[in-house]
C-alpha positions in Angstrom: 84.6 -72.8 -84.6 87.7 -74.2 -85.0 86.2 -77.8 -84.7 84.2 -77.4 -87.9 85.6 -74.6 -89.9 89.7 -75.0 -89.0 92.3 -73.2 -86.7 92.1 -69.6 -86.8 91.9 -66.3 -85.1 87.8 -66.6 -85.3 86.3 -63.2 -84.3 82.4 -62.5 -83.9 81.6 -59.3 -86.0 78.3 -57.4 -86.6 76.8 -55.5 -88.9 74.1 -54.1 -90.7 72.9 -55.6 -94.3 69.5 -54.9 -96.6 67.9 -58.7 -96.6 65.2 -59.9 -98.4 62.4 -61.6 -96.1 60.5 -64.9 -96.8 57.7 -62.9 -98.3 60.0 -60.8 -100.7 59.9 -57.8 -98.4 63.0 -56.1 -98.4 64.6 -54.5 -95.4 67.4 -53.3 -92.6 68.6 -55.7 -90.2 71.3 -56.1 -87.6 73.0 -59.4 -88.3 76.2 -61.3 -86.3 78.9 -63.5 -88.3 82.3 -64.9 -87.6 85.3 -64.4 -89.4 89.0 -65.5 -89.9 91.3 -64.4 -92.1 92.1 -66.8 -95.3 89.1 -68.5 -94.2 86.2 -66.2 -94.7 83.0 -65.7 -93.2 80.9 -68.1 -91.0 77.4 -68.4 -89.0 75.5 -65.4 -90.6 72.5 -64.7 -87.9 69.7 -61.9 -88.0 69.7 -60.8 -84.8 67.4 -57.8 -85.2 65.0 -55.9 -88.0 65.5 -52.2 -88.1 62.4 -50.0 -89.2 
């Protein structure tokens, strides 16, 4: 991380955001990031849908 987005204290956070799909559905899902203060956030990745 710090090789692209600058020196840091990078931490991997999760959490859980409404998204809208590809075909316009909209729903839960359980997505990853990583974040450093003064820098912001990085690398959003859907890891699961929640029904």
């Amino acid at each position: 991380m710090q090789k692209n987005y600058g020196s840091g204290r990078w931490r991997k956070l999760k959490g859980i955001a409404t998204i809208q799909l590809e075909d316009g559905t909209m729903c839960e899902a359980e997505i990853h990031w990583y974040e450093a203060q003064g820098i912001g956030q990085k690398e959003f990745k859907i890891k699961y849908i929640l029904e």
